[in-house]
Every structure is written in structure tokens, then in C-alpha cells.
KESE-750364 format. One record per residue (C-alpha): x, y, z; residue in one letter. Coordinates in pm, 1 decimal. Layout:
<recs>
[[X, Y, Z], 'A']
...
</recs>
This chain:
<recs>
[[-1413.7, -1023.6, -3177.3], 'X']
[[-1038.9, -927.9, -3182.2], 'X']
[[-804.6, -920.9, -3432.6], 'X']
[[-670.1, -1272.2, -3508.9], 'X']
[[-305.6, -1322.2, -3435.3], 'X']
[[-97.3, -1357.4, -3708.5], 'X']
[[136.5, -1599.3, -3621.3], 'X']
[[16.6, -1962.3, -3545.6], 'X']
[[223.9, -1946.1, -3243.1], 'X']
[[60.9, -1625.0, -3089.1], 'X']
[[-302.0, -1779.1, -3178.6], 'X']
[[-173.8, -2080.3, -2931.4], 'X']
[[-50.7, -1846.2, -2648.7], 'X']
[[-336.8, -1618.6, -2672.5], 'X']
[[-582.3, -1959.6, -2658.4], 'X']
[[-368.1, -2103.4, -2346.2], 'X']
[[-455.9, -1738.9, -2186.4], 'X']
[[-768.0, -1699.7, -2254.8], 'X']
[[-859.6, -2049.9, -2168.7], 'X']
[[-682.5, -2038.6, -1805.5], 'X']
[[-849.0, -1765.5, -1728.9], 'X']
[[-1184.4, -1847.0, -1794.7], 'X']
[[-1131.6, -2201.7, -1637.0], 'X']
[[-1053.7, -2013.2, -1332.0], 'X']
[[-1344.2, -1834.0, -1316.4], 'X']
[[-1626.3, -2005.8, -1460.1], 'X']
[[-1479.6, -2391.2, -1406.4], 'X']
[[-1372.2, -2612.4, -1710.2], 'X']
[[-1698.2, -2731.5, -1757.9], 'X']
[[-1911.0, -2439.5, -1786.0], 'X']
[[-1611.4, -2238.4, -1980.6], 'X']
[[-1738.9, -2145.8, -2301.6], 'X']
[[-1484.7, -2217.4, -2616.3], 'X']
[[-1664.7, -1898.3, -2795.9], 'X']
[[-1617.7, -1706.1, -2477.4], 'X']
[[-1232.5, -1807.4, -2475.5], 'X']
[[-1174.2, -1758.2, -2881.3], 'X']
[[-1304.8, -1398.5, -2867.1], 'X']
[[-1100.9, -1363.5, -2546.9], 'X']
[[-827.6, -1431.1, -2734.1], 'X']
[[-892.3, -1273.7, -3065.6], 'X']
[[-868.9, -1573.1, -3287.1], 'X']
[[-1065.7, -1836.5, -3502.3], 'X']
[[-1231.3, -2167.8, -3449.2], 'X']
[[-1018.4, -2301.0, -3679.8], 'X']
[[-681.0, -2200.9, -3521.1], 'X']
[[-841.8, -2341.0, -3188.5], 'X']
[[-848.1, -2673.8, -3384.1], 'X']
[[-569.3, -2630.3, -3542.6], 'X']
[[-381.3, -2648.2, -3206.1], 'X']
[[-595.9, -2865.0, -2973.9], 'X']
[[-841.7, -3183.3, -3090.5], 'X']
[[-1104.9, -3063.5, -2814.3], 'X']
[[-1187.6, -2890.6, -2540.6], 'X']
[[-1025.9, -3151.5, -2344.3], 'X']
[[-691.9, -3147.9, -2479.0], 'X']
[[-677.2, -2752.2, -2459.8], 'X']
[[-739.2, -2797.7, -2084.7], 'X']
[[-456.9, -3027.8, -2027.0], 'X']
[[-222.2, -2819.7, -2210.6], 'X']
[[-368.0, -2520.0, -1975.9], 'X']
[[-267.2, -2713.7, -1643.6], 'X']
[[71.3, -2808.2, -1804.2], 'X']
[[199.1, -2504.1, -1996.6], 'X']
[[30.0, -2199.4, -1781.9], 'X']
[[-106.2, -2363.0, -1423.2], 'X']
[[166.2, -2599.5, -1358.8], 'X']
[[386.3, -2264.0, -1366.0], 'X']
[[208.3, -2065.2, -1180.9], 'X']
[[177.4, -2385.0, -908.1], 'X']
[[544.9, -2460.7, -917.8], 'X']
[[782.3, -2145.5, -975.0], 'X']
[[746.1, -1961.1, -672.9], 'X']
[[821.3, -2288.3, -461.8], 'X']
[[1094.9, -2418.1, -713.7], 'X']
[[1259.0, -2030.2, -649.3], 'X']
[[1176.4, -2096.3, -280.5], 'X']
[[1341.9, -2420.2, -201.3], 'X']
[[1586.4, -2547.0, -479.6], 'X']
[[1867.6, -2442.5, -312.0], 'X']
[[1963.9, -2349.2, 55.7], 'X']
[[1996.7, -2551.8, 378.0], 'X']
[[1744.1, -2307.9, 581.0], 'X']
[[1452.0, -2482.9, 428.2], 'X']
[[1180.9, -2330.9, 707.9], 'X']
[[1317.9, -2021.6, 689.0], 'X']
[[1271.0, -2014.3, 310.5], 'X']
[[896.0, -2157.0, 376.0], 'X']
[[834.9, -1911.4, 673.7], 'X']
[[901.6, -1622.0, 416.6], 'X']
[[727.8, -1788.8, 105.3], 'X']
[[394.5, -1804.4, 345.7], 'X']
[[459.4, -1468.0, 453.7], 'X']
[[458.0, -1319.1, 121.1], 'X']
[[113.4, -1498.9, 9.6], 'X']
[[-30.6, -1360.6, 364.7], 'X']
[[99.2, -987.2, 251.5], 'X']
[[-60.9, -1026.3, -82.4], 'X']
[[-383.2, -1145.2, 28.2], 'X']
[[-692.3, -927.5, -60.1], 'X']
[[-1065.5, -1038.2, -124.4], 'X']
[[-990.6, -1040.8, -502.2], 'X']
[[-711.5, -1267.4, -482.6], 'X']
[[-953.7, -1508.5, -277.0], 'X']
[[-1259.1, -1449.5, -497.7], 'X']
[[-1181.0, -1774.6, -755.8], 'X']
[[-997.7, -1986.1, -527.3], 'X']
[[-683.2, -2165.6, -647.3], 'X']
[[-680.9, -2283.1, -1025.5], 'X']
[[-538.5, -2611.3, -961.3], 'X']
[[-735.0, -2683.4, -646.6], 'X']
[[-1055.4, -2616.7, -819.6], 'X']
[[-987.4, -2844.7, -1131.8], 'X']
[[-941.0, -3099.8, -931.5], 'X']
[[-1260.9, -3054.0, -717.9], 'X']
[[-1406.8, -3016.1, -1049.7], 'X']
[[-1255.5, -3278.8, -1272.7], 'X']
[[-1081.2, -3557.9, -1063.9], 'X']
[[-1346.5, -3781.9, -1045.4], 'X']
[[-1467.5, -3698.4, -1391.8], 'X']
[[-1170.8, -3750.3, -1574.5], 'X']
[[-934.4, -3965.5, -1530.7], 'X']
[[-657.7, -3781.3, -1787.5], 'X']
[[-732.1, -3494.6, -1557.8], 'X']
[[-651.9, -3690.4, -1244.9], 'X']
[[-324.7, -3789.2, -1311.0], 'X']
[[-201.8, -3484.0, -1460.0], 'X']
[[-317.7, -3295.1, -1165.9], 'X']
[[-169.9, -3578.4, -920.1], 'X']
[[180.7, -3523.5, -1069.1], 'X']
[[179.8, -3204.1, -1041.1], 'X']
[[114.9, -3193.4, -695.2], 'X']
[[352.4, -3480.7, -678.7], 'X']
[[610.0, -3255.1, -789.3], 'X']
[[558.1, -2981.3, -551.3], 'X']
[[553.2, -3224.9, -268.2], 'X']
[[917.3, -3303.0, -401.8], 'X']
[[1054.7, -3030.4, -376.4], 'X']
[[957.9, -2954.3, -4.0], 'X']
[[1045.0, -3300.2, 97.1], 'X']
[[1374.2, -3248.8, -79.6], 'X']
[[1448.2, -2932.2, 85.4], 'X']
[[1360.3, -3038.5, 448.5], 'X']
[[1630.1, -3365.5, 371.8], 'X']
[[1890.7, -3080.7, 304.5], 'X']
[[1799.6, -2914.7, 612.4], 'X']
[[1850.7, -3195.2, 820.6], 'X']
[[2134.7, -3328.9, 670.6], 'X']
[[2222.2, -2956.1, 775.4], 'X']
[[2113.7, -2958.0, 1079.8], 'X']
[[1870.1, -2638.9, 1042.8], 'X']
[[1610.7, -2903.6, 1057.4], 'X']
[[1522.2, -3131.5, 1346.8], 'X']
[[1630.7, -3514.1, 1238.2], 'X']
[[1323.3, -3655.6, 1348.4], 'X']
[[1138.7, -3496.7, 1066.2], 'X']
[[965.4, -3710.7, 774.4], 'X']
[[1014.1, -3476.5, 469.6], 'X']
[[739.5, -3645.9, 294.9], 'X']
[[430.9, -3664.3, 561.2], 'X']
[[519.5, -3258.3, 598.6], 'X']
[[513.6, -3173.8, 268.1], 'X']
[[154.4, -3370.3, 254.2], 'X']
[[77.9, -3168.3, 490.7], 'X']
[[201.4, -2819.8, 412.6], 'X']
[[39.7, -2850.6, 44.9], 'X']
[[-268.5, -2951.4, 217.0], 'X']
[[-288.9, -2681.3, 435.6], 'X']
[[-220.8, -2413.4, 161.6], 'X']
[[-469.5, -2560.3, -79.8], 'X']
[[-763.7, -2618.0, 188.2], 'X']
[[-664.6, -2237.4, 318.1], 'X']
[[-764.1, -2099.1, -16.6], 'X']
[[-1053.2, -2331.2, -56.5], 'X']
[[-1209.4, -2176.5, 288.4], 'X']
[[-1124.0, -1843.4, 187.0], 'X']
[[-1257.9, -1851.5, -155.7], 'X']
[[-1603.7, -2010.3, 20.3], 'X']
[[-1648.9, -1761.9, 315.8], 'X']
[[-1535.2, -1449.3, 40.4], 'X']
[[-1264.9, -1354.7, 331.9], 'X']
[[-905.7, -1354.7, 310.2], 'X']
[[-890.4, -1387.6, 658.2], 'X']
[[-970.4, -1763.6, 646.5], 'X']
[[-619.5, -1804.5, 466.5], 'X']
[[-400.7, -1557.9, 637.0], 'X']
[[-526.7, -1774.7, 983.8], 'X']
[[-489.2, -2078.3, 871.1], 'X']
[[-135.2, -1991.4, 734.9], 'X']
[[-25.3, -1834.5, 1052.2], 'X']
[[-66.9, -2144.4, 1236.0], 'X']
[[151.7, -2276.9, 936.0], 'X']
[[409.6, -2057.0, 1028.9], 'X']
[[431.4, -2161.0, 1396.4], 'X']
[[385.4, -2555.1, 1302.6], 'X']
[[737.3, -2532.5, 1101.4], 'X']
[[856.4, -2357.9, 1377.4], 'X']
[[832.0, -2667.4, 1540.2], 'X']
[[1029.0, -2838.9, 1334.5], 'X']
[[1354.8, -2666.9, 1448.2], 'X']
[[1617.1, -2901.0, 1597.0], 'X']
[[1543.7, -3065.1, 1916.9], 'X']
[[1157.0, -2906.1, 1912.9], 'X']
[[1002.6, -3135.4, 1669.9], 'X']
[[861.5, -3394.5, 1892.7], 'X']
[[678.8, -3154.0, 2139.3], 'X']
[[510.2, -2859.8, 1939.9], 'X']
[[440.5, -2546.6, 2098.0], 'X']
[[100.0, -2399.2, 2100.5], 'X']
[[-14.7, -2222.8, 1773.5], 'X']
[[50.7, -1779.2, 1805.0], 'X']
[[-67.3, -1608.0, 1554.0], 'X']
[[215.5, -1407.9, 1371.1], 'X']
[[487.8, -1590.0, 1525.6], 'X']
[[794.5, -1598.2, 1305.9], 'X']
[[1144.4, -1734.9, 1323.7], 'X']
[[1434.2, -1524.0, 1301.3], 'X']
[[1679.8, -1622.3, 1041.1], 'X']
[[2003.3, -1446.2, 1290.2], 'X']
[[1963.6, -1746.2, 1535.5], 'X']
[[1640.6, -1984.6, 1476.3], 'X']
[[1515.4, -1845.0, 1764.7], 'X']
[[1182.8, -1773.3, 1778.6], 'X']
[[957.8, -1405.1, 1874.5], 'X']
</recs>
């Protein structure tokens, strides 16, 4: 086993670590606590020291180190700005460029605790459900900007979209993670990219085809 940390609040981080990562790749239930305290170099009493259970380490995992990781890179995305599918278009891209069979292997953390746990747990279920709530937000609160704009076509619902777009992303990792092939994901998000596309002004109602690697060009919305 590892050194134990010295500091109480080191022995939590190192726990919250450890414990995300092996929740990721071995599922909460089948996670082993010994596995995760020699992961993270420290006793069973500082595990209980922190957390009550197993349980209540897991929920502070999907709050403190998944809700993060879920979160940031939207949050950086969209929180500001009145190009909202320009900033999506190039958020997508940059998950398609990073794409590689190991970043597929375990699927997403948050979609697979709730596969997992959602009908298991009910503690589980709404912290998960919030969480995605949130995300949802902040795309439906970007597209309102955009219309309001006028970068984004009026007759959009923010809300149904952003059901949609988080659906899409999370079932896209889901099939990739089952068939082992990034290539599931980097299709499925291409078609993304040319369904916000549609979503321009005065092209929302009638959506063009899907093309593959279709893009919009941030000089004059146009599309190539």
C-alpha cells in the first residue's frame, strides 16, 4: 500500500481520485473500497473518517470530481457569447479530434452511473438528474442569447435542443464504448454538427440533409 497522506485533507482528495477512477472502470458496484484505499495510499479509517459508506463517497465523487469534468468544458463553451452554434460546432469538434479507442474504452462516467445506479438508487437519481439538468441550462441559455442575437433562428426551442444535443453526446459515447470504436462517436457527432447548422436563421424549419464533416464558418454563417 502507499504511503498515507498526511494531511486529512490530502487523504480526502486522494480517496475522491481513486474512487472516480475505479467507478469508471469497474462500475460503482463492483468497485472495491480496498482496491480504491491502496489506490490512494491511505487507511480505512481516514476513508471513514470522511465518508459514512460507500454510498456517500460516491455521491461526493459525482459532485466534487464528475460533475466537473461534465460541466467545465460546456460552462467555458457557452457562458458567454451570442454565436452559441458556433461555440457548440467547435466544442464537438474538439471531442471528435481527441477521440481514440482509449478514450472510448470506459464510456462516459456520468452516463454509466446512471445506467448503473438510477433505478437502484434513488439518492443517485436525483443527483445525476440535476446535473444533467444543469448542463441542459446552460445550452438552452446560450441558444436564448443567440436568438435574442439573431445568430440563432427564432423559431428555435432552447430547451427541446439542448434535450437533444446532451442526448446525442451521451448515447454517442455509449455506442462507441459498446462497439470498442471511436468511430461510432465521431459519426454520430458529425451529423451533430450539420443538425445545428440547421438552426441558423431562416433554416431552422427545413433541415438540410446530414454531410459528414460539414462545418459552419464563423466569417459569415455560411456553410462548406
Amino acid at each position: 500500500m502507499k504511503t498515507p497522506s498526511a494531511r486529512p485533507e490530502n487523504a480526502r482528495l486522494a480517496l475522491l481520485k481513486s474512487a472516480a477512477a475505479q467507478f469508471h472502470h469497474h462500475g460503482f458496484q463492483a468497485a472495491s473500497l480496498e482496491a480504491i484505499l491502496e489506490d490512494a495510499g491511505v487507511t480505512k479509517g481516514a476513508l471513514y473518517h470522511h465518508f459514512r459508506n460507500k454510498k456517500e463517497l460516491g455521491l461526493a465523487v459525482l459532485d466534487e470530481v464528475y460533475r466537473d469534468a461534465a460541466l467545465t468544458m460546456w460552462r467555458d463553451c457557452l457562458a458567454t457569447g451570442d454565436r452559441p452554434l458556433e461555440a457548440l460546432v467547435e466544442l464537438l469538434g474538439r471531442m471528435r479530434s481527441s477521440l481514440c479507442l482509449e478514450s472510448v474504452e470506459h464510456g462516459c462516467p456520468l452516463h454509466n452511473l446512471a445506467q448503473e445506479m438510477a433505478d437502484e438508487d434513488e439518492g443517485f437519481r436525483r443527483a445525476l438528474d440535476a446535473l444533467m439538468e444543469e448542463r441542459r441550462g446552460l445550452i438552452a441559455a446560450a441558444l436564448a442569447r443567440g436568438v435574442r442575437a439573431g445568430t440563432v433562428d427564432p423559431g428555435v426551442d432552447g430547451m427541446a435542443q439542448a434535450a437533444f444535443i446532451t442526448a446525442v453526446v451521451e448515447g454517442a459515447m455509449g455506442a462507441a464504448k459498446t462497439a470498442r470504436d471511436p468511430r461510432m462517436m465521431d459519426m454520430a457527432l458529425g451529423v451533430l454538427v450539420t443538425h445545428l447548422e440547421s438552426l441558423l436563421p431562416g433554416r431552422a424549419e427545413v433541415a438540410p440533409p446530414p454531410r459528414p464533416g460539414s462545418s459552419i464558418d464563423p466569417q459569415n454563417n455560411q456553410t462548406r
